[in-house]
BALUMTI-88450 format. One line per 2 residues: number of its first residue (from 0); their letters; for each residue x, y, z of C-alpha. Coordinates in Angstrom, 1 decimal. Layout:
N
NUM	a	X:Y:Z ~ ... $
END
This chain:
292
0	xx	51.3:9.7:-88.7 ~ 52.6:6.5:-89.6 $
2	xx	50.6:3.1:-88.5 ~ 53.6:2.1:-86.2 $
4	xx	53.3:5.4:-84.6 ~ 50.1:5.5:-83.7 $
6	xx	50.1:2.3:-82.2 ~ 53.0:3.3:-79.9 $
8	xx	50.7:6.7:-78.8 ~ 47.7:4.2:-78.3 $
10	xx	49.7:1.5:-75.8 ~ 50.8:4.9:-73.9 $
12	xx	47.7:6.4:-73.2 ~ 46.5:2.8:-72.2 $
14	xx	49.1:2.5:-69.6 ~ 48.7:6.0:-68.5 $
16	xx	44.6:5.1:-67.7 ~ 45.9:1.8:-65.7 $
18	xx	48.0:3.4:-63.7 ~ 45.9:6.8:-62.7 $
20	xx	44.7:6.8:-58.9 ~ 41.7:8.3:-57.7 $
22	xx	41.5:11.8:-56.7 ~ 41.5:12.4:-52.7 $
24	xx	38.8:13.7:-51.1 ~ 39.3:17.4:-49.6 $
26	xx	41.1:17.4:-46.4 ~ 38.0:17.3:-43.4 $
28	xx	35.4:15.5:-46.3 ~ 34.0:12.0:-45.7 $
30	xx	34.0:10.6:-49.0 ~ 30.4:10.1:-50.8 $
32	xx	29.0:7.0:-50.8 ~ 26.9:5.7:-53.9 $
34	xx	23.1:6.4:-54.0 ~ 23.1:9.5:-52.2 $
36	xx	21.7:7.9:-48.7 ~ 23.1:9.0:-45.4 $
38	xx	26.5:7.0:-44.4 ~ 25.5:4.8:-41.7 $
40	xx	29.1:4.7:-40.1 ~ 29.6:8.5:-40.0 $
42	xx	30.5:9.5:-36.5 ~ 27.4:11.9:-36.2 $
44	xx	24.9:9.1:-37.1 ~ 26.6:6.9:-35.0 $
46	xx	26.8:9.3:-31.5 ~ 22.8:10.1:-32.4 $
48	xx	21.7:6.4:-32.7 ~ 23.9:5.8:-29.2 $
50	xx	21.9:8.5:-27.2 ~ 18.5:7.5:-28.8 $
52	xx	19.4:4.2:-27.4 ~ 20.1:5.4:-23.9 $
54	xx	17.3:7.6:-23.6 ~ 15.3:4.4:-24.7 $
56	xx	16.6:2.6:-21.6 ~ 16.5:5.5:-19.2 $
58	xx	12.4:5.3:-20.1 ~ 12.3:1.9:-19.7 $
60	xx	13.7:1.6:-16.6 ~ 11.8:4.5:-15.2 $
62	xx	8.6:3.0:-15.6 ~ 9.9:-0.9:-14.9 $
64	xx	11.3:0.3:-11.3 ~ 7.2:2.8:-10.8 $
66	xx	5.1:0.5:-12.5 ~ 4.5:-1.8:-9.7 $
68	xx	3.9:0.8:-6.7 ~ 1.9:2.7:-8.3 $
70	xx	-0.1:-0.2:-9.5 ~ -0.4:-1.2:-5.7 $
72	xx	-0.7:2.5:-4.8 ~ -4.4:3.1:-6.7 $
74	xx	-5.6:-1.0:-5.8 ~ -5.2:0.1:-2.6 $
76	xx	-6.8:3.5:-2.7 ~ -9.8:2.3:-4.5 $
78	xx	-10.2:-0.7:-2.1 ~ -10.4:1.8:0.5 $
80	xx	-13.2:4.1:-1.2 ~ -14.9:1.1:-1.9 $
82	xx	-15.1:-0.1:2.0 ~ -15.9:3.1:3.3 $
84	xx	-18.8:3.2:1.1 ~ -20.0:0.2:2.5 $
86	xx	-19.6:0.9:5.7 ~ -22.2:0.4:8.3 $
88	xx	-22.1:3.9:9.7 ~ -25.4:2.1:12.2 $
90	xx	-23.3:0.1:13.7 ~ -20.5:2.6:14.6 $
92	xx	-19.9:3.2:18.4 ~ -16.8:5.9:19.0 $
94	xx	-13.9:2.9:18.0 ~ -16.7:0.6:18.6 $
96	xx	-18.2:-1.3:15.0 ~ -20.7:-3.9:15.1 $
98	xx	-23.3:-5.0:17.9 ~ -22.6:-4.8:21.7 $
100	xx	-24.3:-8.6:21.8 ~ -21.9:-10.2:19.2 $
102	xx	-20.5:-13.6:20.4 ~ -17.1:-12.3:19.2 $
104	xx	-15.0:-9.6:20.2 ~ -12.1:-8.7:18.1 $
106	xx	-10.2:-5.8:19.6 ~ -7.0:-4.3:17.1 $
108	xx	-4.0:-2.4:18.0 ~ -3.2:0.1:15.6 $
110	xx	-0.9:2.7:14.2 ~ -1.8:4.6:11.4 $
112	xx	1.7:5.1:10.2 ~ 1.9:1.3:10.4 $
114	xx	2.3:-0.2:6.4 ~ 1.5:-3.4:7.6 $
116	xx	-1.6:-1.9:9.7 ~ -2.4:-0.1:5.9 $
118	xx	-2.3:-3.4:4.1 ~ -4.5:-5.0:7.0 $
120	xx	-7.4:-2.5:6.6 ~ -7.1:-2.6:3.1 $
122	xx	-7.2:-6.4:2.3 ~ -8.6:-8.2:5.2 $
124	xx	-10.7:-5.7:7.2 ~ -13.3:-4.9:5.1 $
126	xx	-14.1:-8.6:4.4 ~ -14.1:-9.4:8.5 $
128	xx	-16.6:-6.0:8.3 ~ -18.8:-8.1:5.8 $
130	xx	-19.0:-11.5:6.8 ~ -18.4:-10.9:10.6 $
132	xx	-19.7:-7.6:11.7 ~ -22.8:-7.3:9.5 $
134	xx	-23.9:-10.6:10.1 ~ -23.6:-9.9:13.7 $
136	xx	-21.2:-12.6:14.7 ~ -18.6:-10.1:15.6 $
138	xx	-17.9:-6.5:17.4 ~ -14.6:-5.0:16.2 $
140	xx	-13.0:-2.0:18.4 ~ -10.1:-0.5:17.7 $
142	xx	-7.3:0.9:20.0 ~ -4.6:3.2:19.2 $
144	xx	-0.4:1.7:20.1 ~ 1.6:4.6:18.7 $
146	xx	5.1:2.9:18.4 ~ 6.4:5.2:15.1 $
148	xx	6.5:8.1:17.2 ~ 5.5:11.6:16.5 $
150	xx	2.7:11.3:14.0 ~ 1.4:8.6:15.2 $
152	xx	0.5:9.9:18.6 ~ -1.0:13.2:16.7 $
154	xx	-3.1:11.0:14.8 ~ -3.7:9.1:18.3 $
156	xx	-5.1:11.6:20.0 ~ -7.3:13.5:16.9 $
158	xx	-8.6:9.8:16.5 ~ -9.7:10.2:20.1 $
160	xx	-11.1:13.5:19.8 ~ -13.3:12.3:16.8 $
162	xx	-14.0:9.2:18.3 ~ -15.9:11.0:21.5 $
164	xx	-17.9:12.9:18.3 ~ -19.1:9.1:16.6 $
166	xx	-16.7:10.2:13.7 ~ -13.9:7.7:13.9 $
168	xx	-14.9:5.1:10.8 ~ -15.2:7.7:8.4 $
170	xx	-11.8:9.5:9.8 ~ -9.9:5.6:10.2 $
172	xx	-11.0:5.5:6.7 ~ -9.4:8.9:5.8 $
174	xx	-6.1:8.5:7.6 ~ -5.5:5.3:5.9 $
176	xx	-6.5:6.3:2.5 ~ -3.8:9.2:3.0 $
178	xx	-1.3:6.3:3.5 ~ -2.2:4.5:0.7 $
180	xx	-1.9:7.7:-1.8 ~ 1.5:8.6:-0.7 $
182	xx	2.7:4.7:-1.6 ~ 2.5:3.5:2.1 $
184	xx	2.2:0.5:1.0 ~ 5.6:-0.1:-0.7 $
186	xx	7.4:2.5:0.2 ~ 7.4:3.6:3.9 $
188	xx	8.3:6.8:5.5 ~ 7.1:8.3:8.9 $
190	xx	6.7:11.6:10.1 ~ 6.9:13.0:6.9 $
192	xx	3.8:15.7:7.3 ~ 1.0:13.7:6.5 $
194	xx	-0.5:13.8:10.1 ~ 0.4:17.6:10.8 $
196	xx	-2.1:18.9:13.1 ~ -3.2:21.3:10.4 $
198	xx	-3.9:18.2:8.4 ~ -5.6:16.1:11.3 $
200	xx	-7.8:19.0:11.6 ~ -8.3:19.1:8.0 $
202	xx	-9.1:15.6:8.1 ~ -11.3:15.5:11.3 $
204	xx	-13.5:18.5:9.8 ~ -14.0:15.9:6.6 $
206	xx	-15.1:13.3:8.2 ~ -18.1:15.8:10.0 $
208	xx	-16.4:16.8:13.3 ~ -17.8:19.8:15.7 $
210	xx	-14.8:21.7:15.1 ~ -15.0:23.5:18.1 $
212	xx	-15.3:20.1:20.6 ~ -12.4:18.6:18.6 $
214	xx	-10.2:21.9:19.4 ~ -10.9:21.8:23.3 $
216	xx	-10.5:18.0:22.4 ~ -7.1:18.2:21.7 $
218	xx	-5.5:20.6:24.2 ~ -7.4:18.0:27.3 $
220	xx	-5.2:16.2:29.6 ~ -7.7:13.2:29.4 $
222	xx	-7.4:12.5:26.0 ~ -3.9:11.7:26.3 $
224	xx	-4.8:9.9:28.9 ~ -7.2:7.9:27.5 $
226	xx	-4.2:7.2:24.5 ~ -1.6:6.2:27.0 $
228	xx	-3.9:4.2:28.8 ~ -4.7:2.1:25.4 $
230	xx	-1.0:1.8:25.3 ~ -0.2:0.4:28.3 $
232	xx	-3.0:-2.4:28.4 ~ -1.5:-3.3:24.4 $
234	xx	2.0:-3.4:26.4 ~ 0.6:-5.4:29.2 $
236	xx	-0.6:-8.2:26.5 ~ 2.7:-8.7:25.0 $
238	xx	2.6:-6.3:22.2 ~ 5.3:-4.2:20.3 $
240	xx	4.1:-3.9:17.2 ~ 1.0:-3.8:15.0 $
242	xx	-1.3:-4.7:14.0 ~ -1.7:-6.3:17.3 $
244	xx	-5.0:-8.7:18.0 ~ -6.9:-9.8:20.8 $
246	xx	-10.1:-12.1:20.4 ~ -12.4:-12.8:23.3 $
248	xx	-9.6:-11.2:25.9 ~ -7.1:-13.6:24.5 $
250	xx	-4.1:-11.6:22.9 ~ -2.0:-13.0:19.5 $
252	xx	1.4:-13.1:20.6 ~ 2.7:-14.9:17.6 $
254	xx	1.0:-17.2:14.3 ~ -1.6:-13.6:13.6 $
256	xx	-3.5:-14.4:10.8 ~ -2.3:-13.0:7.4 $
258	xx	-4.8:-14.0:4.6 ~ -8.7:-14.1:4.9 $
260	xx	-8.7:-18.2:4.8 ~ -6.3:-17.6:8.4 $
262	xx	-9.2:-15.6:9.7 ~ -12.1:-17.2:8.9 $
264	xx	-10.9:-20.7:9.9 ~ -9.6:-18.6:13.6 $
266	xx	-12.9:-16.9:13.9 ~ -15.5:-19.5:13.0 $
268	xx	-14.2:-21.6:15.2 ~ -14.0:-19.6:17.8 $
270	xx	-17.8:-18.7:17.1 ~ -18.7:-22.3:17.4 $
272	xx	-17.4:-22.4:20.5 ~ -19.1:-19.6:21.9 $
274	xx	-22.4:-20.5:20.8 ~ -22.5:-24.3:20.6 $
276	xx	-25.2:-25.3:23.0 ~ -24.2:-26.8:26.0 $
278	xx	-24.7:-31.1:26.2 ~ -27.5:-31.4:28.4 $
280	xx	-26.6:-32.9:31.8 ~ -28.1:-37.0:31.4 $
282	xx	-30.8:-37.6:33.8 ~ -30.5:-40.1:37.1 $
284	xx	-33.3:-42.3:35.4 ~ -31.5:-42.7:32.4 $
286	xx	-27.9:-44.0:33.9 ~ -29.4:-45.6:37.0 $
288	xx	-28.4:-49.5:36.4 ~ -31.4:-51.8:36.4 $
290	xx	-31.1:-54.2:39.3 ~ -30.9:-58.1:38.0 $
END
């Protein structure tokens, strides 16, 4: 072959490299990337990352919206072991706590369905207990209102029973507990089956009942009675709802006190009051006017 020829084959096979294309991959074949790594904008990869994100936020939002009641829910349920283990079990009466010569008389209206009633004995009541009851400044009793129906009056009327049998504190104590377990506190439902009477009885038999006096208790006319009777002196007052109040035979119709600073400005004054001596009557010889 002749220079000029091969020259001529050499230009052609350069054109014939410039001009080739790049074989197509097979029909159904995502081409390979460089590197061998995974292709980050295959359609698998992508559809996997989505639902690992979504699952992500399904958690997160599971445990955002439960976080706070249950939070609240064991506070509350340890607040209430707590104050039933400091409970001055010598200074329980039937609904009667603290001593029949206290200056101050602080007489509740209660349901124990009632969330607000819950977040009363579990924030405010055990510190009246403490600084008022124990120190002998104040006798609290508690009286039974059931306005949520059903339940409530179950838990009316075992109250009652265990009541006449010195067990109330310890069963107040258990009924309100129950409450705060099931998330009372920020979520409320009534007549739901925690005061069946199966569980009242449960209940009643914890908290050291004569099972046999609560039974007859239960089934007499005059416990009802006595119930309805608390019910229609609370209605007499003014009241609807609870927690209702009356201190020294003078009822809260409206401003009750809703933090411990409200109650212990309400109560120590009303205890200077009652005990504040009275000013002594100024003798004749001491305001007679001295004739000139």
């Amino acid at each position: 072959m002749s220079n000029r020829q091969a020259r001529r084959e050499q230009s052609r096979t350069t054109r014939s490299q410039r001009t080739a294309r790049p074989a197509r991959p097979a029909p159904g074949k995502a081409p390979k990337r460089s590197g061998g790594g995974p292709d980050l904008l295959s359609r698998p990869y992508l559809l996997g990352v989505a639902g690992l994100i979504i699952l992500l936020a399904v958690v997160l939002v599971f445990v955002a919206s439960r976080s706070g009641g249950d939070s609240t829910t064991s506070d509350w349920t340890k607040q209430l072991n707590d104050a039933h283990a400091q409970l001055p079990a010598d200074l329980a009466n039937g609904m009667k706590l603290g001593k029949d010569d206290a200056p101050i008389k602080l007489t509740e209206y209660e349901d124990f369905q009632c969330p607000i009633c819950l977040k009363y004995t579990v924030l405010q009541e055990p510190a009246l207990i403490e600084e008022y009851v124990k120190t002998g400044k104040m006798q609290i009793t508690y009286q039974n209102l059931p306005v949520l129906k059903t339940e409530s009056v179950r838990a009316s009327i075992a109250a009652q029973c265990v009541a006449d049998q010195n067990k109330f504190w310890d069963f107040h104590s258990k009924l309100f507990t129950v409450q705060a377990e099931a998330g009372q506190g920020t979520s409320e439902k009534t007549n739901v089956g925690r005061f069946s009477d199966a569980k009242l009885r449960e209940y009643a038999q914890g908290a050291g009942a004569d099972m046999a006096k609560y039974d007859a208790c239960l089934t007499s006319p005059d416990t009802l009675q006595k119930v309805q009777e608390q019910e229609r002196t609370a209605r007499g007052l003014g009241f609807t709802g609870t927690p209702s109040f009356v201190i020294n035979g003078s009822p809260f119709i409206s401003g009750i006190p809703d933090s411990m600073d409200q109650w212990r400005k309400t109560l120590d004054d009303a205890y200077k009051q009652l005990t504040a001596s009275p000013t002594p009557a100024a003798s004749p010889s001491a305001t007679a006017t001295k004739a000139p």
